[in-house]
N, C-alpha and C positions, 0 to 999 in steps of 0.2 A: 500479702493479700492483693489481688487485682484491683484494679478502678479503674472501667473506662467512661468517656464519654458519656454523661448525663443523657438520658431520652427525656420527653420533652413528656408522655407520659407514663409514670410509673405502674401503675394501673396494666394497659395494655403490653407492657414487656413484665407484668407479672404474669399475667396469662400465658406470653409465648413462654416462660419461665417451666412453667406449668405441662403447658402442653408436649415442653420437652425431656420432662422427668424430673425436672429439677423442682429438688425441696427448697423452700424462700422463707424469709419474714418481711413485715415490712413497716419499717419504721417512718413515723408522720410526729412532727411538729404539731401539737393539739394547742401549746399557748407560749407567750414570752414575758417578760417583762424587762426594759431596758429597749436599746434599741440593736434590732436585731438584722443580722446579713440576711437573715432566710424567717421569712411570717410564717406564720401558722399553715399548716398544708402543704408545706416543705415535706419532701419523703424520700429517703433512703431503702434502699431494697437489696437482701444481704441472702444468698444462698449456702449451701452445707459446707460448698469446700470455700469461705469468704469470700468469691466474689460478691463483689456490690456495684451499683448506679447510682447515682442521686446523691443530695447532700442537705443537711438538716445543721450545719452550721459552719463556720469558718474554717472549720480543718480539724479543731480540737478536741472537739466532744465525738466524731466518727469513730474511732477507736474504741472505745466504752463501748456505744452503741453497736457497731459491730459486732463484738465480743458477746453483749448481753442477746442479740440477734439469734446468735447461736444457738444457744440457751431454748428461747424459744421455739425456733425451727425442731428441738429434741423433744419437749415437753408438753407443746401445744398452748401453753397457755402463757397470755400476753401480759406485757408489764408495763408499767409508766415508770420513767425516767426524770428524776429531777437531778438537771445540774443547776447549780449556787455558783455565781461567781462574783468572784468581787472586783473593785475597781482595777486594779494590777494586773488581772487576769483578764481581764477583758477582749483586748483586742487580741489574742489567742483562741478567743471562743469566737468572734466575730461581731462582738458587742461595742459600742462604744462609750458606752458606761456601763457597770456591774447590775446584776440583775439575776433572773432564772429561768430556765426553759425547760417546758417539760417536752418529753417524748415518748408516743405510744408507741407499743412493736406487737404485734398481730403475726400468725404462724399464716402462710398461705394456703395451707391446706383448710384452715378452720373458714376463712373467711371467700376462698375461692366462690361460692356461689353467690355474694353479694358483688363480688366484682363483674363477674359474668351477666350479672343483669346491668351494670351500671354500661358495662363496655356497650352491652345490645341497645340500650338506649340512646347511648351518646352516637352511634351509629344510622340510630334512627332520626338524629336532630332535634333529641329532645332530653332537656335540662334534666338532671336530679341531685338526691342530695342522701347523701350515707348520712345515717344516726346510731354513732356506737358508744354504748353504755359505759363510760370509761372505769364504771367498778367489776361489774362482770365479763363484760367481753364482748355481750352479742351486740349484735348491729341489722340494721334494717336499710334496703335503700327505698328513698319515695321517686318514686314517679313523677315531676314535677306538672305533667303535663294532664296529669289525670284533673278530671275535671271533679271526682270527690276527693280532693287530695285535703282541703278542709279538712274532712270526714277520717282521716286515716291518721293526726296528728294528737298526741294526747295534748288534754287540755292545756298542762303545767310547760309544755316545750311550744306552743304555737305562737306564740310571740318570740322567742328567740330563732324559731325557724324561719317566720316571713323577713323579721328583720334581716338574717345572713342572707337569704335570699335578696331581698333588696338592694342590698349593700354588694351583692356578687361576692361574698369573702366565706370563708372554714374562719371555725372560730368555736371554742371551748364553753360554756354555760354550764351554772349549777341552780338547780331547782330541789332545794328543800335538801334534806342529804345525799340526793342523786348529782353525777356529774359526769355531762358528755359532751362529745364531738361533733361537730355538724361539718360534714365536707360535702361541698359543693363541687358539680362538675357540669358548667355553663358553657353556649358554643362560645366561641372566641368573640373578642369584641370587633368589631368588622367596619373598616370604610369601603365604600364603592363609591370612587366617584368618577364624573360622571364627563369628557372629554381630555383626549391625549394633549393637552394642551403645556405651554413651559412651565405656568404653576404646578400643572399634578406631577409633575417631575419631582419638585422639591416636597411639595406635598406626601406624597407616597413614602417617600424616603424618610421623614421626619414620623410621621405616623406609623410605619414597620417600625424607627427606634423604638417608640412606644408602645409595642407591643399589639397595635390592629394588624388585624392582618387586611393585606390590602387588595382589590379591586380595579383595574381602570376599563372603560366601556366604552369603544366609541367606535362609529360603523365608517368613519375614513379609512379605510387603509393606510392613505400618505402621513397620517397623525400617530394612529397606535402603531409602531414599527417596533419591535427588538432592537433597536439600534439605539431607537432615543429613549426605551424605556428596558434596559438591560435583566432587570432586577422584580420588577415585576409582574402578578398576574394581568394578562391581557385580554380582552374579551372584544371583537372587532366582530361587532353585530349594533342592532339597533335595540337603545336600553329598553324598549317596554319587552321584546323579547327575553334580552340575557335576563332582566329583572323579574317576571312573572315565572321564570324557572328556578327562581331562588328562593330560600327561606329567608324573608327581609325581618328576623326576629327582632327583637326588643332590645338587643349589642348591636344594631345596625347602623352606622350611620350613611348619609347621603349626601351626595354634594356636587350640584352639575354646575361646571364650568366655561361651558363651550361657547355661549351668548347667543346661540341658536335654535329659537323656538321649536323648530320641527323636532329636535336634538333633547333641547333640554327639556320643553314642556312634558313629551312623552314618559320622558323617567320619573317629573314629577308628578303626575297622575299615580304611577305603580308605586311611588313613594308614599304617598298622600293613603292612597288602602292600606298600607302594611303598618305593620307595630314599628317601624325604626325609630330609635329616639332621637334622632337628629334629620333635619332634613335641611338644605342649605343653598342658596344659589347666587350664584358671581353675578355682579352687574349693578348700574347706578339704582338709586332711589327711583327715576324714572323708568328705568327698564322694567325693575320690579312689581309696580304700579300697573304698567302694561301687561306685565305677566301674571298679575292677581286677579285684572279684570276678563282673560283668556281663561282662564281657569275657573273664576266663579262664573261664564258661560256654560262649559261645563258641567257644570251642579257641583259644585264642590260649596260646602259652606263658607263662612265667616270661619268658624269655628275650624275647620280642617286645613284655610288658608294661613291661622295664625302658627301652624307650626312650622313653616316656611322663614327661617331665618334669612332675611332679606333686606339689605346685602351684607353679604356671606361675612361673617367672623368677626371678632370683639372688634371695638374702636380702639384699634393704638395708633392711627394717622398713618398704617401703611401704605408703601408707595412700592419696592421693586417685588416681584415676584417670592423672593425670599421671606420676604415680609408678611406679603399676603395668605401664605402659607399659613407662617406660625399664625399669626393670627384666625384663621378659620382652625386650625388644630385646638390651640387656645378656646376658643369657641365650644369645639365638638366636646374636646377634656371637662370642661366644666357643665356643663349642661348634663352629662357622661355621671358624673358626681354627685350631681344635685339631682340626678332624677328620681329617686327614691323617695321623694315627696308625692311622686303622683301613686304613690302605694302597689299593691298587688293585684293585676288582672287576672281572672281565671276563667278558662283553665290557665294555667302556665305555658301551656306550647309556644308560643313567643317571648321568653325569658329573655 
């Protein structure tokens, strides 16, 4: 059997899948238990003559699932998977203690038109979320952006919908004898911040580990250069531009570093309107102070100033550059985590 190279989404090389003749199934991670290599939303995607992408666990359940793939792609109709493992067996399946995992597998040709709306959406820069019936098969995508998206939710799933929403996770729920899948497909979590300066060096670098995708903005030319920023996106304009052209959604975070009003205040203005849930800026207690009272000139309230984490990033008594870093990332991570207390705005186009 082939395997190459994971894609980043499965979804979208099922379509090119698709659109090149190729029969597919595709197998998703719906729950675990134990601790597992690959969470729920993990997906495998297995064509006629086995080739596959993707991976739903350590190495040792692939093979089953494969095989059962097959099956599928023949008959149309999808199955769950439960493997049982026990402690022995464990780090074989990818587990570090014993447990079980289920896994759904979906023929592509049954569910092709639910992807095809998800892909159009996600294209359009706007959140949704598949709900598939995991006794019978069908599935539904929401629109997360629709502003009667309330309205389209049955009553007995709307609490376990806003909650994965909130939470940004896929994840398995059972109401009454029914039991389904919520997969979620949100833009990425996102930093932008905001001068090429030696922090966002280490900054950028530590935040791509973690999976933001990253951002740097700054109208020097001698600052943002390819030379001292190799690795990532560069954007050598002035931030109320590059920012008023962007979707600053609800995974957005913000962080100007530069210590220059002309520089920094302008990014915070476009930060200050958008849904970002982080917004951040380098500099003393004093600076900051000065830069609240520039702002609330402005018309900016009390209330739009306080989301201004200032100065930037948790207290661990950083001192070199390095430091500084992780601690604003620290910062961003947890505030990132906790903010599912401020509940669901709607419509959802800012997810």
């Amino acid at each position: 059997m082939e395997c190459k190279n994971p894609k980043d989404d499965i979804f979208e090389l099922a379509l090119e899948w698709a659109d090149k003749g190729r029969r597919a199934a595709i197998a998703t991670v719906v729950s675990t238990w134990g601790s597992a290599s690959r969470q729920a939303g993990s997906q495998l995607i297995v064509d006629s003559g086995g080739a596959f992408e993707g991976s739903v666990s350590g190495g040792c359940v692939e093979p089953a699932v494969i095989t059962e793939a097959l099956d599928v792609i023949k008959t149309g109709v999808p199955k769950m998977l439960s493997f049982g493992v026990s402690d022995e067996q464990a780090w074989e399946v990818g587990l570090i203690c014993g447990g079980r995992i289920d896994i759904y597998i979906q023929s592509l040709d049954v569910i092709r038109p639910v992807l095809e709306r998800v892909i159009k959406l996600k294209r359009d820069g706007i959140p949704s979320c598949i709900i598939t019936d995991l006794d019978g098969g069908d599935a539904i995508t929401l629109d997360l952006g629709a502003p009667d998206l309330k309205d389209k939710i049955s009553p007995e799933l709307k609490d376990f919908v806003f909650d994965a929403i909130k939470r940004g996770v896929c994840a398995a729920c059972n109401t009454g004898e029914k039991r389904y899948y919520l997969h979620g497909i949100y833009p990425a979590t996102r930093l932008i911040i905001i001068g090429a300066v030696d922090i966002a060096r280490v900054l950028s670098q530590i935040a791509s580990l973690s999976n933001y995708s990253t951002v740097i903005i700054d109208p020097r030319g001698a600052f943002a250069t390819r030379e001292r920023f190799p690795d990532v996106e560069l954007l050598v304009e002035w931030p109320d531009d590059a920012l008023s052209n962007m979707n600053l959604h609800r995974r957005t975070a913000i962080v100007t570093l530069t210590h220059d009003p002309k520089i920094d205040d302008v990014a915070l203005k476009e930060a200050l309107r958008s849904g970002a849930f982080y917004i951040g800026a380098l500099g003393s207690r004093k600076t900051h102070s000065d830069r609240l009272e520039r702002l609330r000139s402005e018309g900016f309230s009390e209330e739009d100033l306080s989301r201004i984490h200032g100065p930037v990033g948790l207290d661990l008594g950083a001192k070199t550059h390095a430091e500084i870093a992780v601690a604003i990332l620290a910062e961003i991570i947890k505030r990132h985590r906790e903010g599912k207390e401020e509940g669901i705005r709607w419509p959802l186009t800012q997810v």
